[in-house]
TORLO-117891 format. One record per atom (N, C-alpha, C): residue in one letter; y, z, x. Coordinates in steps of 0.02 Angstrom, whole numbers, plus 50000, padded with zeros to 5 digits. Last residue first. Example, Ala and Ser with C-alpha at 12.3 -4.5 7.8 and 13.67 -1.06 7.14 Angstrom:
TORLO-117891
   type      c2      c3      c1
      S   49888   50354   50642
      S   49947   50357   50684
      S   50002   50394   50645
      A   49716   50390   50660
      A   49775   50390   50615
      A   49835   50390   50660
//
This chain:
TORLO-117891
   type      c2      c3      c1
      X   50353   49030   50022
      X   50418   48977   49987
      X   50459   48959   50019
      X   50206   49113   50028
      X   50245   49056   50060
      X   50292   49017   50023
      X   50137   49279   50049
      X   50193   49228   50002
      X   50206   49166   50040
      X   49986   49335   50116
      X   50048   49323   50122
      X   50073   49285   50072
      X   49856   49448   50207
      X   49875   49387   50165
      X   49969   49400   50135
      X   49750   49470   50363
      X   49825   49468   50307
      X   49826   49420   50252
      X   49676   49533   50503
      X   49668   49491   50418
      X   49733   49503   50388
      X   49656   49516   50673
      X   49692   49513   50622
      X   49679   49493   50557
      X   49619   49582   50826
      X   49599   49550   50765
      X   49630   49554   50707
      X   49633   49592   50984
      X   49650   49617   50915
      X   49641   49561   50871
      X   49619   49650   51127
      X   49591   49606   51096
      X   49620   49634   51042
      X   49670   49702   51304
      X   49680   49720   51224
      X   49679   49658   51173
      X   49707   49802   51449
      X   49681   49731   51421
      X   49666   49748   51337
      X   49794   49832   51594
      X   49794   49836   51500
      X   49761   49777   51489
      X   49840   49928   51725
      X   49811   49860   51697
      X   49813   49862   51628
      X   49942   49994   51876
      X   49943   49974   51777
      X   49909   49939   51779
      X   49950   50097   51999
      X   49934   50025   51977
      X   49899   50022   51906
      X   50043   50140   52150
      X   50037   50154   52031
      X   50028   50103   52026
      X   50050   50263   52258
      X   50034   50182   52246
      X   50030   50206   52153
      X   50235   50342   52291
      X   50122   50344   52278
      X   50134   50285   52239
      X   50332   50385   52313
      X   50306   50331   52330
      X   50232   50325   52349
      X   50355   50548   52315
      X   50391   50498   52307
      X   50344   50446   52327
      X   50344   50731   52247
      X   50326   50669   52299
      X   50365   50607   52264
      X   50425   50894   52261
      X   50415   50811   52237
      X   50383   50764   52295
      X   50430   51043   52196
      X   50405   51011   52247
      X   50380   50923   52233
      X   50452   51145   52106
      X   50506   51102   52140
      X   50483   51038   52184
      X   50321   51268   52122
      X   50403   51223   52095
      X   50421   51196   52104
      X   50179   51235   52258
      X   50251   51271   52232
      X   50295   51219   52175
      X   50027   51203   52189
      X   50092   51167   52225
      X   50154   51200   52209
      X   49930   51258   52118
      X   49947   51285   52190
      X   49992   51261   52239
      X   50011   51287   51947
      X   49961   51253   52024
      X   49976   51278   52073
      X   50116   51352   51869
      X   50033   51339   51866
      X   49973   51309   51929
      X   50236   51335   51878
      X   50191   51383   51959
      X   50120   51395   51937
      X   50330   51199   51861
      X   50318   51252   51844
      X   50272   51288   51902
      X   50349   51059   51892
      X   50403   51102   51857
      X   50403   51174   51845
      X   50321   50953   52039
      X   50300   51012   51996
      X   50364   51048   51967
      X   50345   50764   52009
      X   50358   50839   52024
      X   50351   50898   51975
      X   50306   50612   52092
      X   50276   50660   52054
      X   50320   50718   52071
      X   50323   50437   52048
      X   50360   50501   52081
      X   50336   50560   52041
      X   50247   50282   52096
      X   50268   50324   52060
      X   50276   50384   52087
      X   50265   50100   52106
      X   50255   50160   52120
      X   50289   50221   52077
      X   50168   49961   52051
      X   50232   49983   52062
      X   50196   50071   52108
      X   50088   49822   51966
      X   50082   49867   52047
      X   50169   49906   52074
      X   50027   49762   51839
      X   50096   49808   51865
      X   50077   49857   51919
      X   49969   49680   51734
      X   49954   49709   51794
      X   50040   49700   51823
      X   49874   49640   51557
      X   49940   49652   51609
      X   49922   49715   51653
      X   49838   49542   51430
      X   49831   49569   51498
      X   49875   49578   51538
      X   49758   49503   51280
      X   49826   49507   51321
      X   49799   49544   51376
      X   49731   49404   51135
      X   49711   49436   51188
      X   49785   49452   51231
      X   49698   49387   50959
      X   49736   49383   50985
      X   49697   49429   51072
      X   49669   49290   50801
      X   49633   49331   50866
      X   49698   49311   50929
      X   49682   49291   50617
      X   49704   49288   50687
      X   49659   49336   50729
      X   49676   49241   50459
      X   49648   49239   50505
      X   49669   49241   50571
      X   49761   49230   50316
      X   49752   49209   50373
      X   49716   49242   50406
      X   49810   49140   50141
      X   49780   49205   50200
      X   49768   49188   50277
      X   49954   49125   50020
      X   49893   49120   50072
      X   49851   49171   50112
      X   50043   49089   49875
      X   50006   49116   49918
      X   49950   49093   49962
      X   50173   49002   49868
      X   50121   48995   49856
      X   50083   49067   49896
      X   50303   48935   49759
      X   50296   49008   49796
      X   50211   49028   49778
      X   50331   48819   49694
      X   50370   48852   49738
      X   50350   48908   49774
      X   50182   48707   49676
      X   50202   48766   49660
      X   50239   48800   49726
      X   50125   48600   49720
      X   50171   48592   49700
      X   50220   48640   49669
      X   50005   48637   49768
      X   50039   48629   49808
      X   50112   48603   49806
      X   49909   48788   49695
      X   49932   48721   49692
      X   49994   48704   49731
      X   49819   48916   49799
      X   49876   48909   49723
      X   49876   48818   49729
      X   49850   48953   49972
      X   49808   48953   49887
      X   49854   48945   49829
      X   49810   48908   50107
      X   49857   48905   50078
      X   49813   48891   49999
      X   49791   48967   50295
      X   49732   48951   50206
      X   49777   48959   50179
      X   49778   48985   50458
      X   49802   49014   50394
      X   49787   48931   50347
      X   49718   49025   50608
      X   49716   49009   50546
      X   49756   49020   50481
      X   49757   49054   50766
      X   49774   49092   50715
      X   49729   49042   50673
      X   49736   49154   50925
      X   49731   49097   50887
      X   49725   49115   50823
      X   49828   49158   51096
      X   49821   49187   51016
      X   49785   49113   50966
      X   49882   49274   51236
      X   49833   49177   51195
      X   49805   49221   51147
      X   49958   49307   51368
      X   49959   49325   51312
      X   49929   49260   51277
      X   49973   49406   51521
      X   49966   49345   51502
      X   49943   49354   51432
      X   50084   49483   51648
      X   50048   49459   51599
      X   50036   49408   51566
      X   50156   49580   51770
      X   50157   49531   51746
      X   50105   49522   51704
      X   50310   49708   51824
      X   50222   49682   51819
      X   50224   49594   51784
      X   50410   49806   51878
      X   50389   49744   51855
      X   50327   49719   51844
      X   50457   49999   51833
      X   50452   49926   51873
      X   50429   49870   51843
      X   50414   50157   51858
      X   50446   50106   51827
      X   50437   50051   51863
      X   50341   50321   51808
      X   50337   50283   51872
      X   50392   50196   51820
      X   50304   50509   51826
      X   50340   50453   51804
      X   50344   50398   51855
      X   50243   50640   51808
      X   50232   50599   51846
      X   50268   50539   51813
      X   50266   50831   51821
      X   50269   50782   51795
      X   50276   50690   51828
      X   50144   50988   51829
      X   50153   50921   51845
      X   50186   50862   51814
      X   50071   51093   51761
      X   50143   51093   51767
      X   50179   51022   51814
      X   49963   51107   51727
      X   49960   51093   51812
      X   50051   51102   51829
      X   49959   51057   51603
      X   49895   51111   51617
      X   49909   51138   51715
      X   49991   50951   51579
      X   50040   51010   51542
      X   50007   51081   51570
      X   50057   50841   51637
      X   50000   50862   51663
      X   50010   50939   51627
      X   50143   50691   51573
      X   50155   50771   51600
      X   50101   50794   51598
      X   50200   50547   51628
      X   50121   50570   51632
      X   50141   50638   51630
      X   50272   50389   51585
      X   50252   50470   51592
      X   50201   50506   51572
      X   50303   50236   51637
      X   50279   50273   51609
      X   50276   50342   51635
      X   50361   50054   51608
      X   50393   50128   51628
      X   50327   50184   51586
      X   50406   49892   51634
      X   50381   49938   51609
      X   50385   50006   51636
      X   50436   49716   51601
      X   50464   49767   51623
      X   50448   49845   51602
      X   50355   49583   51630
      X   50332   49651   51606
      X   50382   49679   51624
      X   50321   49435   51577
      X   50379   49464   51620
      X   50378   49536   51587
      X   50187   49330   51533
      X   50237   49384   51500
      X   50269   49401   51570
      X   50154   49171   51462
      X   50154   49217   51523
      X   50204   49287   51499
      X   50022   49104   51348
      X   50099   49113   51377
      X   50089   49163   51419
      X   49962   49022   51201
      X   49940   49048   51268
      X   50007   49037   51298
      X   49893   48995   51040
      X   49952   48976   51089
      X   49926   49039   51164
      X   49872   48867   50923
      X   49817   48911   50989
      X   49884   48893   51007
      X   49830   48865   50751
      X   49876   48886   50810
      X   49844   48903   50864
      X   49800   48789   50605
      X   49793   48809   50641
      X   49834   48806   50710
      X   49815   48756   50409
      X   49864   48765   50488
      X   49839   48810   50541
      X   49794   48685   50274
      X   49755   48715   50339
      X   49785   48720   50363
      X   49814   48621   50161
      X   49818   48663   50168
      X   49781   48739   50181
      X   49821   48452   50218
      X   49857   48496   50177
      X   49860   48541   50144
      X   49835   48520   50402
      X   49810   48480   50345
      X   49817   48502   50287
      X   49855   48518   50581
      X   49904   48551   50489
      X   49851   48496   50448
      X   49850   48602   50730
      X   49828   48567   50683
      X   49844   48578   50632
      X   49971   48640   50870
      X   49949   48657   50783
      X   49917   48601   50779
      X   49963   48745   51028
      X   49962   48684   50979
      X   49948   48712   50907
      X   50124   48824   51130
      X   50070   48808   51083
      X   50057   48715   51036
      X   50150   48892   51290
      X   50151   48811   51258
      X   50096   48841   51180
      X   50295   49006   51354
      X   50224   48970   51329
      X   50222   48900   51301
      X   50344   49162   51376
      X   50359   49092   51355
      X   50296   49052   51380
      X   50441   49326   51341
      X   50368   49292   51376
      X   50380   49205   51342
      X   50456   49484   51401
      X   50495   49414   51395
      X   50431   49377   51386
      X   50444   49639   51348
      X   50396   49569   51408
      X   50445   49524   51374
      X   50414   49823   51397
      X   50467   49763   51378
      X   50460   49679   51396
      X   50312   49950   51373
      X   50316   49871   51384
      X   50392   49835   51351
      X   50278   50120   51420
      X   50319   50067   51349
      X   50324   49994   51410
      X   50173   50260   51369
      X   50192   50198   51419
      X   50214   50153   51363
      X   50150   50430   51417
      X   50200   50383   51376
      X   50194   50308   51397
      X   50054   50568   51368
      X   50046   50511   51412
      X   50097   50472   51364
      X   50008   50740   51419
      X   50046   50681   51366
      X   50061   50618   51422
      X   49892   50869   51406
      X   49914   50816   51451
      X   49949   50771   51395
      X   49822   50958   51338
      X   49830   50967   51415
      X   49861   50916   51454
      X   49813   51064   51205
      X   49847   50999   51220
      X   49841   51011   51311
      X   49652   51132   51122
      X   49717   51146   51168
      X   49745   51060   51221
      X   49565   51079   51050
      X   49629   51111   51000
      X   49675   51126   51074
      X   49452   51065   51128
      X   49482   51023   51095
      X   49569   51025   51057
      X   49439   51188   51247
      X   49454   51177   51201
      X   49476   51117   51161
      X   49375   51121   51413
      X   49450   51167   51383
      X   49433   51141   51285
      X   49262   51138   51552
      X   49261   51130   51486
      X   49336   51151   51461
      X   49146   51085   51693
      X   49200   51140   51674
      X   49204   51092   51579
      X   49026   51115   51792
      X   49032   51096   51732
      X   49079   51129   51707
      X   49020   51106   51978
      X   49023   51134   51908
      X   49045   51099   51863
      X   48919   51083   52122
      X   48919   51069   52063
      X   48956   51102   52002
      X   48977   51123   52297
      X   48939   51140   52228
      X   48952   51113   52167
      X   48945   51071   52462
      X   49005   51090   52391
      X   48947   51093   52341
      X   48925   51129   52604
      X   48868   51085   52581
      X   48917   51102   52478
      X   48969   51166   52721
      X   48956   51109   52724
      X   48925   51067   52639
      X   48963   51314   52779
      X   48907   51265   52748
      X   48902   51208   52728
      X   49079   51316   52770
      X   49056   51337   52830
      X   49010   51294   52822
      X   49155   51328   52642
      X   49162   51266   52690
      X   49133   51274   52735
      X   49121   51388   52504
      X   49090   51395   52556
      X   49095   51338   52606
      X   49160   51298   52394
      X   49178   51365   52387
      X   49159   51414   52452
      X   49171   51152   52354
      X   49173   51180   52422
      X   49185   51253   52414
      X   49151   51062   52206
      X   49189   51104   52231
      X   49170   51126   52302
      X   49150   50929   52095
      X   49119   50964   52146
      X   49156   50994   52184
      X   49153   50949   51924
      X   49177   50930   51974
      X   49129   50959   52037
      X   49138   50871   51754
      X   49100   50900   51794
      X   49174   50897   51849
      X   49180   50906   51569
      X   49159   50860   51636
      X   49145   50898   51679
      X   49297   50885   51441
      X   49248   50921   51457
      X   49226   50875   51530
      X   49456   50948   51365
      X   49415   50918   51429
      X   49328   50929   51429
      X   49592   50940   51251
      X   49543   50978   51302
      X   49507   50930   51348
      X   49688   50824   51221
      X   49663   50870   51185
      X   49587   50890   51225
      X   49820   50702   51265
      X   49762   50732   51287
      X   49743   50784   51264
      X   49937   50613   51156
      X   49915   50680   51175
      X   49872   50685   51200
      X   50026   50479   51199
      X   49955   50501   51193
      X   49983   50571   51199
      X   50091   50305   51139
      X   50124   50378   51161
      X   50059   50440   51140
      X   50169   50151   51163
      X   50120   50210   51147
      X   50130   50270   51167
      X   50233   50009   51115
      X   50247   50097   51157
      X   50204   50129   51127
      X   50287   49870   51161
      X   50246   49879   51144
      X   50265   49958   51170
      X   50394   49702   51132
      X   50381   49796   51134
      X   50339   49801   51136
      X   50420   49531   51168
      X   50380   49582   51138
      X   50379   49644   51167
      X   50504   49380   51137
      X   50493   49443   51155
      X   50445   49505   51119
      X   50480   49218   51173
      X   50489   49266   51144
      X   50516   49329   51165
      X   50440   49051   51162
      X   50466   49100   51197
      X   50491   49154   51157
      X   50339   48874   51170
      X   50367   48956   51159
      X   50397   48994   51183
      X   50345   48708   51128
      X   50366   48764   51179
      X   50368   48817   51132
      X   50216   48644   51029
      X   50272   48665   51042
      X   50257   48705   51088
      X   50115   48469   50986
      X   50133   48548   51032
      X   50209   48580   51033
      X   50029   48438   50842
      X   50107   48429   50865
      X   50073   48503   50952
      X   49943   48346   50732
      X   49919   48380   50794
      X   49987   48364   50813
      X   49943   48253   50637
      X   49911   48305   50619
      X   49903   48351   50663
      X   50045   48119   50686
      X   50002   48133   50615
      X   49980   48199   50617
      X   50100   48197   50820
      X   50071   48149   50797
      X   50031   48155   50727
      X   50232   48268   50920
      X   50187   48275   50856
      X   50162   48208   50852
      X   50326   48399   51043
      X   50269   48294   51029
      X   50228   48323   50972
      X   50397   48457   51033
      X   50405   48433   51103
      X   50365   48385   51069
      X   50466   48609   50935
      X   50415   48555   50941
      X   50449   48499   51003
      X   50472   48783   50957
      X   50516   48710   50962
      X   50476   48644   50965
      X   50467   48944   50902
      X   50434   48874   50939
      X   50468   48819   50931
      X   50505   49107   50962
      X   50517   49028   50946
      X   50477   48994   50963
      X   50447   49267   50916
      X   50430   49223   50931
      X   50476   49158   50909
      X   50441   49451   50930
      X   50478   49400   50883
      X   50477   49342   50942
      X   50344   49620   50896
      X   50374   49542   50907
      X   50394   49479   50900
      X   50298   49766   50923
      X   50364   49731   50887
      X   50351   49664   50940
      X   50226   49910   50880
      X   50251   49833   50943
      X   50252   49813   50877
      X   50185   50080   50917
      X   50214   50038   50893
      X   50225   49969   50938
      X   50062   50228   50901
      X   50082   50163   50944
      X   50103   50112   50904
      X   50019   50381   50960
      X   50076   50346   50902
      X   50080   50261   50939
      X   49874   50479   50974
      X   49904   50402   50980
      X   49955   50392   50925
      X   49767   50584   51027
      X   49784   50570   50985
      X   49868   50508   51000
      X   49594   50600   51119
      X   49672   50587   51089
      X   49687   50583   51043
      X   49491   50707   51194
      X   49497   50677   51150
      X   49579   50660   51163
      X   49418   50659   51366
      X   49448   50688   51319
      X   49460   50663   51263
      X   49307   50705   51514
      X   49326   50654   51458
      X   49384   50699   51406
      X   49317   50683   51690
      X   49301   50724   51622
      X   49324   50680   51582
      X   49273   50707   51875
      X   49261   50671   51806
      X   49261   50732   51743
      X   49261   50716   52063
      X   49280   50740   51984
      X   49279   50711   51936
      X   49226   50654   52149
      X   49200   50734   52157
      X   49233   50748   52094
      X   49167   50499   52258
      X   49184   50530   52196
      X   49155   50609   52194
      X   49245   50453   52390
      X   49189   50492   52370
      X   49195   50540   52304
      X   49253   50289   52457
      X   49284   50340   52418
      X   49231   50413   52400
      X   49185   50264   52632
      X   49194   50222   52558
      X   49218   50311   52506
      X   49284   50281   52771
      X   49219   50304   52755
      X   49225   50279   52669
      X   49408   50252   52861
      X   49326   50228   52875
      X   49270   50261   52840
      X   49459   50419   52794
      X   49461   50361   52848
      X   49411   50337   52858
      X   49410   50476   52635
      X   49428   50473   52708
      X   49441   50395   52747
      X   49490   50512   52478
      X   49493   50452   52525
      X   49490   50474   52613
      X   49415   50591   52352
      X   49426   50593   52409
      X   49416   50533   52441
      X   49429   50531   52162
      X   49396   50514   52238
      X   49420   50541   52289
      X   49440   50560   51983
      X   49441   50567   52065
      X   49403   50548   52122
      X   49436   50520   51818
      X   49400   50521   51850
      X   49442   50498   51938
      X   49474   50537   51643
      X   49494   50552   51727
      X   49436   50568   51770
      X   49476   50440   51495
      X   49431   50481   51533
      X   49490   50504   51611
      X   49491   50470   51333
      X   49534   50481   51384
      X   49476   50482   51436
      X   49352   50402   51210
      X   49393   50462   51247
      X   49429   50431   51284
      X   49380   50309   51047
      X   49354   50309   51103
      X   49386   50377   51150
      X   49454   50277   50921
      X   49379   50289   50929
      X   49364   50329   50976
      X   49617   50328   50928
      X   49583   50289   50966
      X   49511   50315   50929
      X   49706   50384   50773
      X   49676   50389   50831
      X   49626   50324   50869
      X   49787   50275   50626
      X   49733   50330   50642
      X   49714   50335   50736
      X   49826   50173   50603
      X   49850   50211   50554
      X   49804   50262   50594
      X   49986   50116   50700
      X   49938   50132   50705
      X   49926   50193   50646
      X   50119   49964   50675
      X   50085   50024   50697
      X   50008   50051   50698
      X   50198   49825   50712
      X   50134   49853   50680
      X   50144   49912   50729
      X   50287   49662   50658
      X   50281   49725   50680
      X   50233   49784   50648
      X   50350   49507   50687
      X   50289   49553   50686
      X   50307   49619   50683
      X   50434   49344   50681
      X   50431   49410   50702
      X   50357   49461   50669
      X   50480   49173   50722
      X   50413   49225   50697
      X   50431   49293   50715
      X   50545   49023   50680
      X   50547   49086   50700
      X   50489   49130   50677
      X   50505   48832   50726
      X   50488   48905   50684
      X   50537   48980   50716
      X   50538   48673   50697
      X   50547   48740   50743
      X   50531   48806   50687
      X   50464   48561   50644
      X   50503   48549   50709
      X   50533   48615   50727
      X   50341   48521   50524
      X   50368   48567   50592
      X   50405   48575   50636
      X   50328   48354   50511
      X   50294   48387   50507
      X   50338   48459   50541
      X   50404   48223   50477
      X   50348   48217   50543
      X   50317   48281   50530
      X   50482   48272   50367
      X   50421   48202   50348
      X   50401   48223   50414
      X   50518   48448   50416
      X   50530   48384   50400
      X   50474   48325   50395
      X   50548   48606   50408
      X   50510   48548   50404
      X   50541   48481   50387
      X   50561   48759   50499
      X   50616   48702   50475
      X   50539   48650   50495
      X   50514   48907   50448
      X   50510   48860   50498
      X   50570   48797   50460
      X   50507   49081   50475
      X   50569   49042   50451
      X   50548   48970   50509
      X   50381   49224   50443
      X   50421   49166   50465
      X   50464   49130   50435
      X   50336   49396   50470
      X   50368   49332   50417
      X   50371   49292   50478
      X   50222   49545   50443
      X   50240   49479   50471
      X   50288   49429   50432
      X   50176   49725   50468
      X   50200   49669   50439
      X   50229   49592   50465
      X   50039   49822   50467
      X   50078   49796   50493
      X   50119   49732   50432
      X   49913   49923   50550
      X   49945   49897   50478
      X   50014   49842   50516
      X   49774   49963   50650
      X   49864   49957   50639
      X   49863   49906   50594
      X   49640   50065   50714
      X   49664   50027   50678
      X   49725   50011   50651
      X   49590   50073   50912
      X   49596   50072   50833
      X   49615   50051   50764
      X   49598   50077   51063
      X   49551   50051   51005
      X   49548   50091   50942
      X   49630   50111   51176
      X   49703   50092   51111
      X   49643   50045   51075
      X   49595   50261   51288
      X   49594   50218   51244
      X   49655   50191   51200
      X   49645   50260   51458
      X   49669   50280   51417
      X   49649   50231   51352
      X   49621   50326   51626
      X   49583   50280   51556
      X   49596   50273   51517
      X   49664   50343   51783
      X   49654   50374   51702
      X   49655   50324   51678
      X   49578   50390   51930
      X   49594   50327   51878
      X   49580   50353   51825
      X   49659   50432   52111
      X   49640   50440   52033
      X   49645   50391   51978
      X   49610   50484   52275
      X   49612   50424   52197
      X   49614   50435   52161
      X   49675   50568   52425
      X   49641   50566   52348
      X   49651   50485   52283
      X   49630   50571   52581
      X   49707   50555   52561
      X   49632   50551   52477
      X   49660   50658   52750
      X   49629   50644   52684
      X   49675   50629   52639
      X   49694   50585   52878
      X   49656   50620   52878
      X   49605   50631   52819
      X   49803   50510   52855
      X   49776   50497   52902
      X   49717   50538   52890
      X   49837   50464   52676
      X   49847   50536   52724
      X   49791   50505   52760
      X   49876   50411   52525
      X   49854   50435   52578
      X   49870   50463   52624
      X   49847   50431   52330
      X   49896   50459   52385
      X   49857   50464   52454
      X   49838   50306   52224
      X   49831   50338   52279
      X   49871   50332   52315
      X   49829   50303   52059
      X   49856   50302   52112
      X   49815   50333   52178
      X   49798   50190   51912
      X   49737   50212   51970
      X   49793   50226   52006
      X   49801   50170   51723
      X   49825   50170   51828
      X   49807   50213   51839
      X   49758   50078   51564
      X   49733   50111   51630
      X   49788   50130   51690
      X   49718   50067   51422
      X   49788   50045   51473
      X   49767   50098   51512
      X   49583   49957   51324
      X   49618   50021   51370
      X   49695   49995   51375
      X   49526   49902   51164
      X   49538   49893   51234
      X   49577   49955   51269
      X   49552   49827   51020
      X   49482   49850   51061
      X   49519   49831   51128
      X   49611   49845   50845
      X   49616   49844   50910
      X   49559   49877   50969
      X   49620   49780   50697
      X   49567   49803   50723
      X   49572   49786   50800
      X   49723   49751   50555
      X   49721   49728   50622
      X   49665   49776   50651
      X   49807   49696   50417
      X   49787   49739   50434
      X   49742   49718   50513
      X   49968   49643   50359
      X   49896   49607   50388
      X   49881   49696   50405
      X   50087   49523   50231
      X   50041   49596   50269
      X   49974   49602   50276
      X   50220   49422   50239
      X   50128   49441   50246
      X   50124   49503   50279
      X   50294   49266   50211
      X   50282   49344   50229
      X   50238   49376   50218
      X   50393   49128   50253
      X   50349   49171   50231
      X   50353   49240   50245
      X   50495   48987   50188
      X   50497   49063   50237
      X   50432   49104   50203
      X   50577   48869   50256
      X   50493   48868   50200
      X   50512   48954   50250
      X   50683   48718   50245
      X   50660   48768   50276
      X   50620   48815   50217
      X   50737   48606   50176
      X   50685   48596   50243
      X   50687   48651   50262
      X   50823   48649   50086
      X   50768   48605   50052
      X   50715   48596   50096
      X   50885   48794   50174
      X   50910   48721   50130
      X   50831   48715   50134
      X   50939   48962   50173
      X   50919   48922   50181
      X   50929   48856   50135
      X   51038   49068   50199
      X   51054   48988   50223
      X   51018   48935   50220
      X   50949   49160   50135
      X   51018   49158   50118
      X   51049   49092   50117
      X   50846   49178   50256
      X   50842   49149   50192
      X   50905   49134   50128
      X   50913   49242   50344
      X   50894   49181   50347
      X   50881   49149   50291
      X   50938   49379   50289
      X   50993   49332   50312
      X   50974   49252   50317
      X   50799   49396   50289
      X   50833   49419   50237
      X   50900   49356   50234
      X   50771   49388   50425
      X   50748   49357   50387
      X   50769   49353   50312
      X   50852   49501   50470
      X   50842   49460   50518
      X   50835   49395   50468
      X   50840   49615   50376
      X   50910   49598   50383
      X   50896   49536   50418
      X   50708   49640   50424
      X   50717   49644   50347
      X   50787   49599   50358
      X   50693   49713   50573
      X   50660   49641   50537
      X   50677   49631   50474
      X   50793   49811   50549
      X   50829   49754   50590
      X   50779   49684   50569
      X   50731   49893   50467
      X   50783   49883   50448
      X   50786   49819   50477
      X   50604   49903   50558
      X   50590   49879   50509
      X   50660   49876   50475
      X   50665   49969   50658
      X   50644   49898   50676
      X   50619   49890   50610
      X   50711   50075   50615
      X   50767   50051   50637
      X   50729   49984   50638
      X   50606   50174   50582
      X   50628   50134   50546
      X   50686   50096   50540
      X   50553   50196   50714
      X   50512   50151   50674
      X   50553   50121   50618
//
């Protein structure tokens, strides 16, 4: 964490150094209100019987954070910005972990037999740094190209269980049984890692008035991503890597206060932000230990791993502008 807040400081720090009479650098601290999952579903099949599983994973909470820019202006208005970001998390998800199973037969629809919920706990950092380049302005309305990059890494503890399953304790009969199982809140049963690397590029617009600036931007992301699943309760570890893809649209406001002839003004802003990403890769499971009924050692390879993430965030800040 505190390597990317060194490297954003030195980034803009430096910039401002060079700067001349057409370039305006800000900076701002925002506080942020996140609503949404990061989910995968695998399945393992088998001619005969093959299982589903879909973990849930909340990222609804609340992250601090910091922001600058470095734009170059001129009489038409804007002709290129830099933007960087970076935010953490001050507190846990609201919401539970859930897991929830299916037996997969042949020709026959899934058949759910397990479910539980859990609590978490959440370190989650992103980092990102944005160009825009102006392409067409007119009096009050310009579009620019975008392109960037953006981190994103979270990192979960699972903290007990509670839920149901259905069991077969009597296969003669045909007929499985109901139980209500349960683990301690205070006992850790599972860690979850997933990190995002996205390239991403885009079109935005601005409206500017003299002192209004609004932003709608919308772009594609290039996911390069990787995650771990240790099952701490099963001795199970599950890791999976690869490509995915996404989509990222943001809209901002920002309010400029003080007088406009004054070098170093303050403002506030207003942002909504969305994102989405799907990553169909595979993943490799192996037992480390003799907690389960799967011997030591024992690896699988090339189970289906399918990533989604969807994640709304809301933004208040206020900021310096000189």
């Amino acid at each position: 964490m505190k390597r990317y807040a060194i490297a954003f400081a030195l980034i803009f720090l430096g910039a401002a150094l060079f700067a001349d009479k057409q370039l305006e650098f800000s900076f701002a601290g925002a506080i942020a209100r996140m609503f949404g999952q990061t989910s995968y579903k695998l399945e393992v099949t088998d001619p005969v019987l093959g299982v589903m599983s879909l973990l849930e994973f909340p990222l609804s909470s609340t992250v601090v954070g910091l922001r600058a820019a470095l734009e170059k202006h001129t009489s038409g208005g804007m002709t290129w910005a830099v933007r960087a970001s970076f935010y953490t998390n001050l507190g846990d998800p609201s919401n539970v972990m859930k897991d929830s199973d299916w037996f997969l037969y042949q020709d026959y629809p899934p058949i759910y037999f397990s479910y539980t919920e859990s609590d978490t706990e959440m370190r989650y950092l992103q980092a990102t740094v944005r160009f825009d380049v102006r392409l067409y302005s007119r009096r009050w309305f310009a579009i620019y190209a975008t392109g960037g990059y953006r981190y994103q890494y979270v990192d979960y503890d699972i903290m007990g269980y509670k839920g149901w399953q259905y069991a077969d304790e009597n296969p003669v009969d045909g007929q499985p049984e109901l139980y209500v199982m349960s683990a301690s809140p205070t006992l850790k049963v599972m860690e979850y890692q997933i990190t995002h690397h996205a390239p991403m590029a885009g079109i935005a617009l601005r409206i500017t008035t003299p002192n209004l600036a609004v932003d709608l931007a919308a772009g594609y992301q290039l996911l390069f991503i990787s995650d771990y699943d240790d099952h701490v309760l099963r001795t199970k570890l599950s890791t999976a890597e690869g490509i995915g893809h996404g989509l990222l649209c943001s809209l901002e406001g920002r309010y400029m206060l003080g007088r406009k002839i004054s070098p170093l003004r303050p403002f506030l802003f207003l942002a909504a932000d969305f994102s989405y990403i799907y990553a169909d890769i595979e993943q490799t499971q192996k037992w480390y230990g003799n907690l389960d009924s799967v011997p030591k050692g024992t690896v699988y390879t090339g189970i289906s791993h399918l990533i989604k993430s969807a994640l709304f965030t809301s933004t208040l800040g206020i900021g310096l502008h000189f």
